[in-house]
C-alpha positions in Angstrom: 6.5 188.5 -39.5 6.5 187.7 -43.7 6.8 184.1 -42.3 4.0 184.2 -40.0 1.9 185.5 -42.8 3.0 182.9 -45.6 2.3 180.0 -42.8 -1.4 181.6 -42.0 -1.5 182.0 -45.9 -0.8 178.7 -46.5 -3.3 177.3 -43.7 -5.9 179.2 -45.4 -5.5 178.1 -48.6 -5.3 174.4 -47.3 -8.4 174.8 -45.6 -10.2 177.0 -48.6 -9.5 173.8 -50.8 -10.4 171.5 -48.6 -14.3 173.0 -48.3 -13.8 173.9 -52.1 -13.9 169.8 -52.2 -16.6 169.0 -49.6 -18.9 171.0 -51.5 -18.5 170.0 -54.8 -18.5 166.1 -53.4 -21.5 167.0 -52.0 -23.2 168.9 -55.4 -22.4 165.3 -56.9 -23.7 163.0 -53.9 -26.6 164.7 -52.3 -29.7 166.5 -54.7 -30.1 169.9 -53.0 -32.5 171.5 -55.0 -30.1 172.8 -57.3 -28.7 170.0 -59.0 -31.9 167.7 -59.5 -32.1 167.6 -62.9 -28.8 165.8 -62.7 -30.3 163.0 -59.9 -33.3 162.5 -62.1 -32.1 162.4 -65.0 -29.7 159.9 -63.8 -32.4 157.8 -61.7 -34.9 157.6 -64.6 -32.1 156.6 -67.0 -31.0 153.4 -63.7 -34.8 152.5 -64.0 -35.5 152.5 -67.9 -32.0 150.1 -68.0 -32.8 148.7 -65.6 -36.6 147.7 -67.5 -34.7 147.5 -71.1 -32.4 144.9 -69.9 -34.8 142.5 -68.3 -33.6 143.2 -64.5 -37.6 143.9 -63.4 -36.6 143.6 -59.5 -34.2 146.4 -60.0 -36.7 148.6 -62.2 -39.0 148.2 -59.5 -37.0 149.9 -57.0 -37.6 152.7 -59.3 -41.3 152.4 -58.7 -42.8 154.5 -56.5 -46.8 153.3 -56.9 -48.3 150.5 -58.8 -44.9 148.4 -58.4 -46.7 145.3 -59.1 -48.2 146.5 -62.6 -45.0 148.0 -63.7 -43.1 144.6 -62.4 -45.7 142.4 -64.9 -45.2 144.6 -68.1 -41.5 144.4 -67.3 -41.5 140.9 -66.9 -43.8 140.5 -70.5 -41.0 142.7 -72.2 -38.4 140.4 -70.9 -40.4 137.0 -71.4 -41.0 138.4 -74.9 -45.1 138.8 -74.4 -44.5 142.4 -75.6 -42.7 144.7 -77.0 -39.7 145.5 -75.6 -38.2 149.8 -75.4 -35.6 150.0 -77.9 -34.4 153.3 -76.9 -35.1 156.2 -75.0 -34.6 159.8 -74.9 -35.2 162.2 -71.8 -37.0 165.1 -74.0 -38.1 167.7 -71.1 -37.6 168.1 -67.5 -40.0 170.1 -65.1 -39.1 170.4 -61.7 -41.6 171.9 -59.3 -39.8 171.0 -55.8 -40.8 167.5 -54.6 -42.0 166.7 -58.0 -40.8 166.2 -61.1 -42.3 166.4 -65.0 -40.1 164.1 -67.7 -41.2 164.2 -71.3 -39.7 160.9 -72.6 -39.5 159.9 -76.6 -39.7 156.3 -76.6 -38.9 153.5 -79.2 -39.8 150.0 -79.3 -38.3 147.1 -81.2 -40.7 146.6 -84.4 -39.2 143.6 -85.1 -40.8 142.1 -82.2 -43.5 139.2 -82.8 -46.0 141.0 -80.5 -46.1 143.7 -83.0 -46.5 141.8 -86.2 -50.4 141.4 -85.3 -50.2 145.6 -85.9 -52.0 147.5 -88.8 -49.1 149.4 -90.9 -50.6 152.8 -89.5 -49.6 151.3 -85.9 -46.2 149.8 -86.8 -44.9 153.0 -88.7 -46.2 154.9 -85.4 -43.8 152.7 -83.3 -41.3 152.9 -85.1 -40.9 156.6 -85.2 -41.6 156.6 -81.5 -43.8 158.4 -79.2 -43.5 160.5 -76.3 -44.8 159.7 -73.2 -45.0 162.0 -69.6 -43.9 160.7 -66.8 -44.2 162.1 -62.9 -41.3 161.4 -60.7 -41.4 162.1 -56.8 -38.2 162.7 -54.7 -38.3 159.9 -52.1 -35.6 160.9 -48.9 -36.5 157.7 -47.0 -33.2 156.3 -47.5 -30.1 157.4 -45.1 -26.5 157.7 -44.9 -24.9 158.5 -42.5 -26.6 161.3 -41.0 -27.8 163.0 -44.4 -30.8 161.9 -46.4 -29.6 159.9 -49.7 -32.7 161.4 -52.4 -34.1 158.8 -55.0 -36.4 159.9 -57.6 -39.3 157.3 -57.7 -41.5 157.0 -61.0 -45.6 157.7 -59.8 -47.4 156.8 -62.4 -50.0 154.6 -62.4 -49.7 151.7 -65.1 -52.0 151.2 -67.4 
């Protein structure tokens, strides 16, 4: 009997571990409400390296409207028309479902020719950085196997 109960014991415990793992494996792959400040923060931070190292096919990806305007001004950072983002620092996240709210401290390089034609008042405002809002939407077009496989897509318009 005690060795009936150690060998059910031990199935149990195998099987408690083994859907201990599935669902953690699946808090890391899949957003499920709970756990999207981790995939956006993570996406937005894939885009804006994606933009800061000059790979503007890639940063599109991350675009979810005006991909062709947010392809040019990565392309003038790269080809050194403009300034490029130094650095950037996720401030604030707001998520209201579907949608999501980033408050984003950016820094550009100062040392950049496009910004010598600056007034001082303009330069010492770049260099300290500014924050800018962004809205992301959670985009479930893409599949894997039979679960959707959520990217966070940037939906602002350029300017």
């Amino acid at each position: 009997m005690k060795e009936k109960i150690k060998k059910n014991w031990k199935f149990f415990s195998c099987i408690l571990g083994i859907l201990t793992l599935m669902i953690l494996y699946f808090l890391f792959v899949y957003d499920i409400g709970i756990n999207s400040a981790y995939f956006i923060k993570r996406d937005f931070q894939n885009a804006f390296l994606a933009r800061k190292t000059g790979n503007c096919d890639l940063f599109k990806e991350y675009i979810y409207t005006d991909k062709d305007k947010w392809g040019e001004r990565c392309i003038k950072e790269k080809d050194g028309d403009d300034a490029p983002i130094k650095e950037f620092i996720i401030k604030d996240i707001t998520i209201k479902k579907d949608h999501a709210f980033l408050q984003v401290h950016l820094k550009r390089d100062i040392r950049h020719p496009a910004m010598l034609k600056l007034n001082p008042q303009q330069m010492e405002f770049i260099e300290r950085g500014y924050v800018v809002n962004y809205d992301l939407i959670k985009d479930n077009s893409t599949k894997f196997l039979f679960l959707p496989k959520t990217r966070w897509l940037i939906k602002n318009e350029a300017r």
